[in-house]
Biotite code that builds the C-alpha atoms (Angstrom):
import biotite.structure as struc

atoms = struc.array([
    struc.Atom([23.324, -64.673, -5.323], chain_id="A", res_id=1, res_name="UNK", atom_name="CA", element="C"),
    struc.Atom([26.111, -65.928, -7.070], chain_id="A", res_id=2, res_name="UNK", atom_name="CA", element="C"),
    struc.Atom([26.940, -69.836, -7.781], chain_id="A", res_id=3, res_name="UNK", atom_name="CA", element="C"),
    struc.Atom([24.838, -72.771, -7.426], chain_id="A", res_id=4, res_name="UNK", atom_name="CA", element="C"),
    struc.Atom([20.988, -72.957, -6.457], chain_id="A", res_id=5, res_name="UNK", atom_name="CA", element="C"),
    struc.Atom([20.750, -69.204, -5.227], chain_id="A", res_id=6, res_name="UNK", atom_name="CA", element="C"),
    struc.Atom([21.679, -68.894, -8.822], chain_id="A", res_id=7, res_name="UNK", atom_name="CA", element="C"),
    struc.Atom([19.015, -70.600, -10.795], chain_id="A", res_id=8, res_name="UNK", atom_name="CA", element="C"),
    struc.Atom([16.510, -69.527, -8.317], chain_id="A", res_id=9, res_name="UNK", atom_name="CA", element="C"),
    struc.Atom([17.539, -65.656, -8.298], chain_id="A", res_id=10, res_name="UNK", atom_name="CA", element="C"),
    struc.Atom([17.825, -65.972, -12.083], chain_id="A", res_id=11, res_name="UNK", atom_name="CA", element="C"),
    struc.Atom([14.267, -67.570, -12.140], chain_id="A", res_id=12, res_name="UNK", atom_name="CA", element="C"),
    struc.Atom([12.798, -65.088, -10.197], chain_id="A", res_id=13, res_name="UNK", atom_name="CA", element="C"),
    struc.Atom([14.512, -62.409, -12.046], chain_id="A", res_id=14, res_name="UNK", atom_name="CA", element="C"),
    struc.Atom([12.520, -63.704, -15.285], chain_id="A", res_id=15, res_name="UNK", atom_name="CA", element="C"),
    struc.Atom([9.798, -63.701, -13.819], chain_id="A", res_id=16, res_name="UNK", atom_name="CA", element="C"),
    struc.Atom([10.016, -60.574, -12.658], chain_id="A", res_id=17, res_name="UNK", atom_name="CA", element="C"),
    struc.Atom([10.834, -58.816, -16.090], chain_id="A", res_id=18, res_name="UNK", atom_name="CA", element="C"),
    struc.Atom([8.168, -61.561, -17.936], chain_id="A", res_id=19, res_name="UNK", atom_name="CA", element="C"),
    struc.Atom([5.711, -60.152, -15.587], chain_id="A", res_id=20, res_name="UNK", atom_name="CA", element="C"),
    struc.Atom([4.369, -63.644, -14.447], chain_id="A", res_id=21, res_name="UNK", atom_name="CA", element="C"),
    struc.Atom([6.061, -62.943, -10.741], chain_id="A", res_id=22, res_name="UNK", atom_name="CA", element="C"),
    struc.Atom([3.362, -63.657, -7.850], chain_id="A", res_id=23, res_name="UNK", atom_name="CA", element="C"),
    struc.Atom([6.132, -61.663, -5.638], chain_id="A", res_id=24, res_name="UNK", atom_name="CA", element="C"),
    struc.Atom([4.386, -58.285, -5.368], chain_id="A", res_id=25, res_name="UNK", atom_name="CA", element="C"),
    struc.Atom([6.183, -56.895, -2.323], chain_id="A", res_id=26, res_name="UNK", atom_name="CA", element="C"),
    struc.Atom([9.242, -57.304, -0.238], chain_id="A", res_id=27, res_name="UNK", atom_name="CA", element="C"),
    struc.Atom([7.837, -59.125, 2.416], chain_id="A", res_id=28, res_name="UNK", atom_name="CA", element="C"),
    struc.Atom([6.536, -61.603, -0.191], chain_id="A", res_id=29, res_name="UNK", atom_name="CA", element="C"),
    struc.Atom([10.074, -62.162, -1.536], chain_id="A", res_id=30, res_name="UNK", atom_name="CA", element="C"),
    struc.Atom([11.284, -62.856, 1.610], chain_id="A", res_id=31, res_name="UNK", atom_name="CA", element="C"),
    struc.Atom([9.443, -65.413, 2.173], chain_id="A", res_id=32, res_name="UNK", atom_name="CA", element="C"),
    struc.Atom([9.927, -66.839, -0.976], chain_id="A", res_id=33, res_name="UNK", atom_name="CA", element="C"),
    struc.Atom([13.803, -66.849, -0.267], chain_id="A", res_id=34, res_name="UNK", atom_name="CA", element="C"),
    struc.Atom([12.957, -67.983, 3.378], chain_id="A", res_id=35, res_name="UNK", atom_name="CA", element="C"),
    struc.Atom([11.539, -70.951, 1.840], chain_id="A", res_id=36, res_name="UNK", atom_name="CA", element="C"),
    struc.Atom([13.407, -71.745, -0.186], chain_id="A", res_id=37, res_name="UNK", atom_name="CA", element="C"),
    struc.Atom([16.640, -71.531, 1.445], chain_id="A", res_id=38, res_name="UNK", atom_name="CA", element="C"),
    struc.Atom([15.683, -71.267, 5.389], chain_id="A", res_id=39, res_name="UNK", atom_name="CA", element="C"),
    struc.Atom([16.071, -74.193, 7.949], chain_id="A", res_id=40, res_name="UNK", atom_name="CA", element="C"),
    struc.Atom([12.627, -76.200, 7.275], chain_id="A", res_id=41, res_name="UNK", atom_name="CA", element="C"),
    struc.Atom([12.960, -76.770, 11.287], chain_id="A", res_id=42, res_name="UNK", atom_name="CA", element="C"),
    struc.Atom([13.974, -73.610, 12.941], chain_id="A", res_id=43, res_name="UNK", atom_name="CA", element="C"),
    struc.Atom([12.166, -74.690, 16.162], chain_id="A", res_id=44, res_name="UNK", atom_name="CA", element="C"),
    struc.Atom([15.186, -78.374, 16.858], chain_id="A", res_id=45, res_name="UNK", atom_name="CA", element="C"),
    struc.Atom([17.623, -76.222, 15.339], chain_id="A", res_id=46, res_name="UNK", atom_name="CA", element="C"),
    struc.Atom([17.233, -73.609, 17.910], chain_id="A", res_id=47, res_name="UNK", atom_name="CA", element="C"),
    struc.Atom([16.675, -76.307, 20.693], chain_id="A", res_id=48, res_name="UNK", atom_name="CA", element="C"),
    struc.Atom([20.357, -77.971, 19.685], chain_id="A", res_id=49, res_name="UNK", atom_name="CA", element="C"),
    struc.Atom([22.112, -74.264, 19.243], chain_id="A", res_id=50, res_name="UNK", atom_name="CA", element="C"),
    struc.Atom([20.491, -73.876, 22.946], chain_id="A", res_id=51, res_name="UNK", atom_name="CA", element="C"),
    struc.Atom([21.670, -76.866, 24.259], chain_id="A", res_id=52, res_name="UNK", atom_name="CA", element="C"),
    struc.Atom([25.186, -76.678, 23.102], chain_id="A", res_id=53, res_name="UNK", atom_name="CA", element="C"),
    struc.Atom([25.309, -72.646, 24.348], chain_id="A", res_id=54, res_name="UNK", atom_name="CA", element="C"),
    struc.Atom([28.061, -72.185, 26.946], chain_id="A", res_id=55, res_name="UNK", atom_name="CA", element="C"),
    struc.Atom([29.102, -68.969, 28.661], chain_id="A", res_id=56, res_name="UNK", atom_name="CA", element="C"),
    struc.Atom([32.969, -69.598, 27.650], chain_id="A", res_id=57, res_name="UNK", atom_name="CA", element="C"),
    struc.Atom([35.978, -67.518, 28.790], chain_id="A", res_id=58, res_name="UNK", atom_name="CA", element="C"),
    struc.Atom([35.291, -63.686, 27.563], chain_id="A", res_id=59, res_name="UNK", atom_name="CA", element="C"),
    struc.Atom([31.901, -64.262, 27.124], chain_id="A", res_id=60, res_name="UNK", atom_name="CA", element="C"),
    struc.Atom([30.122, -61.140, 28.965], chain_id="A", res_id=61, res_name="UNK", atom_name="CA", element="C"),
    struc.Atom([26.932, -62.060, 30.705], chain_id="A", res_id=62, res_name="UNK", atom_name="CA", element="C"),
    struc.Atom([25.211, -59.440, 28.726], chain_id="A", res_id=63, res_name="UNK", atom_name="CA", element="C"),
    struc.Atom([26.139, -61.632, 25.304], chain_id="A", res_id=64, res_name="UNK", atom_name="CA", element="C"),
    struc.Atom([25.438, -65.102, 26.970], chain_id="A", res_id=65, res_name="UNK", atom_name="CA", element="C"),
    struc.Atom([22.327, -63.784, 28.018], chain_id="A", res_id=66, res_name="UNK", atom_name="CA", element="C"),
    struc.Atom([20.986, -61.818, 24.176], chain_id="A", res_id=67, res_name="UNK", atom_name="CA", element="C"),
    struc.Atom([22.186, -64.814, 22.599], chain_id="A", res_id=68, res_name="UNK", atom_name="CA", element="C"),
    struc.Atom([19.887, -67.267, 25.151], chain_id="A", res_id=69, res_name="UNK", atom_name="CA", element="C"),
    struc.Atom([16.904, -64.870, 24.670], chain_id="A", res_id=70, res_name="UNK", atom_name="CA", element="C"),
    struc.Atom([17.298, -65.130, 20.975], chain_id="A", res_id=71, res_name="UNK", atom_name="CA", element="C"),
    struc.Atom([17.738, -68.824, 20.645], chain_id="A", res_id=72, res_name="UNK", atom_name="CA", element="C"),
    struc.Atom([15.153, -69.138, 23.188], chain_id="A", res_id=73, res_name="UNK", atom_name="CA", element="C"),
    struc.Atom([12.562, -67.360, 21.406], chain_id="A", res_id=74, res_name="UNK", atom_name="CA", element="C"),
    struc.Atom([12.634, -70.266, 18.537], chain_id="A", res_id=75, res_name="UNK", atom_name="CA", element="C"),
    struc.Atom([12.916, -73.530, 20.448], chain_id="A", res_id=76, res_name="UNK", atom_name="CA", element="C"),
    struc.Atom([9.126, -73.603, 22.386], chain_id="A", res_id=77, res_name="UNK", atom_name="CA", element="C"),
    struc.Atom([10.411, -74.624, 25.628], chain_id="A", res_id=78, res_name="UNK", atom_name="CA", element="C"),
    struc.Atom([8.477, -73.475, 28.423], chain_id="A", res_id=79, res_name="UNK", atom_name="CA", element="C"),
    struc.Atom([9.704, -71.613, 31.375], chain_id="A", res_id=80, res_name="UNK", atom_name="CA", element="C"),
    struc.Atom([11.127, -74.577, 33.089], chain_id="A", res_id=81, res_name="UNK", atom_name="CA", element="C"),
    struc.Atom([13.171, -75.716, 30.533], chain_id="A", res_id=82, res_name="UNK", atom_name="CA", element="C"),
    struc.Atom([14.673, -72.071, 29.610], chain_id="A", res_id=83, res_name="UNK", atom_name="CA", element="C"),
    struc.Atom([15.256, -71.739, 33.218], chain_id="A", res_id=84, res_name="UNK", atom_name="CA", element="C"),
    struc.Atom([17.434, -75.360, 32.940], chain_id="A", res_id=85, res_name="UNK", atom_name="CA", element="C"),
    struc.Atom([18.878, -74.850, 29.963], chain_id="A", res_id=86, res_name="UNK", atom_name="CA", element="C"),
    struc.Atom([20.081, -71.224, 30.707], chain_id="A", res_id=87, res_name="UNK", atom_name="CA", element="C"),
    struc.Atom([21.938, -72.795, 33.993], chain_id="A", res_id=88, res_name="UNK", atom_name="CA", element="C"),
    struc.Atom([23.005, -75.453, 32.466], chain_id="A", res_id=89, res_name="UNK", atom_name="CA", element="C"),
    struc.Atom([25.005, -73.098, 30.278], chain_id="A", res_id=90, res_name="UNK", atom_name="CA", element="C"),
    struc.Atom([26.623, -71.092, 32.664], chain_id="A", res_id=91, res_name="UNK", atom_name="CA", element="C"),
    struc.Atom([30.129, -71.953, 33.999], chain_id="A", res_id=92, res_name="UNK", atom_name="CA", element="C"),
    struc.Atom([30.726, -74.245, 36.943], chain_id="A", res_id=93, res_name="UNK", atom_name="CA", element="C"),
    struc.Atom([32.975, -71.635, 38.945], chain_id="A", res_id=94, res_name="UNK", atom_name="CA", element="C"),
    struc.Atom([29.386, -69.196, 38.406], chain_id="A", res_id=95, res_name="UNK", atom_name="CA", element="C"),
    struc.Atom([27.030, -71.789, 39.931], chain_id="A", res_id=96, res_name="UNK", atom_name="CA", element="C"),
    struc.Atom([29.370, -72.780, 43.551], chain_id="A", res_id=97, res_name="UNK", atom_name="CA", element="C"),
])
C-alpha cells in the first residue's frame, strides 16, 4: 500500500499494531477492516450494472460467459427470473435464432 489513502491508513494500522492499541486480532478481522474501508459500499447495484452490461463477445467461450454470470450473479439479489433474463439477454443474437 503505497501512495495516497492506502497509505495513511496502512501506516495507521501499522502503529497501531506495534503501539499495541490494534482491535485487529486476526486476519479475517483485517480484512474487513480493509474491506471497509476501501470496498464498494454497494456491491449488490454494482454487481446488478456489471450484469447488465455482460455480453458474450467474439472469443468469449461459453464456459467464461457463464463463471463470470454465476459470479456477478451471486451479488446482485435478483431472483431466478431475472438471472434467467439477464443471462439471455447477454448472449449473442446469432445464439438465440
Amino acid at each position: 500500500m503505497r501512495g495516497g489513502t492506502a497509505q495513511v491508513w496502512a501506516g495507521n494500522e501499522t502503529t497501531a499494531v506495534i503501539e499495541g492499541t490494534s482491535q485487529t486480532h486476526t486476519l479475517d478481522e483485517f480484512l474487513v477492516r480493509i474491506e471497509r474501508a476501501f470496498g464498494d459500499p454497494d456491491r449488490a447495484r454494482m454487481a446488478r450494472m456489471q450484469l447488465h452490461e455482460l455480453k458474450m463477445a467474439q472469443g468469449v467461450t461459453a464456459e467464461d460467459y457463464t463463471a463470470q454470470f454465476e459470479m456477478l450473479a451471486g451479488r446482485t439479489r435478483f431472483n431466478d427470473a431475472a438471472l434467467e433474463d439477464a443471462y439471455i439477454r447477454g448472449l449473442p443474437n446469432s445464439i438465440l435464432q
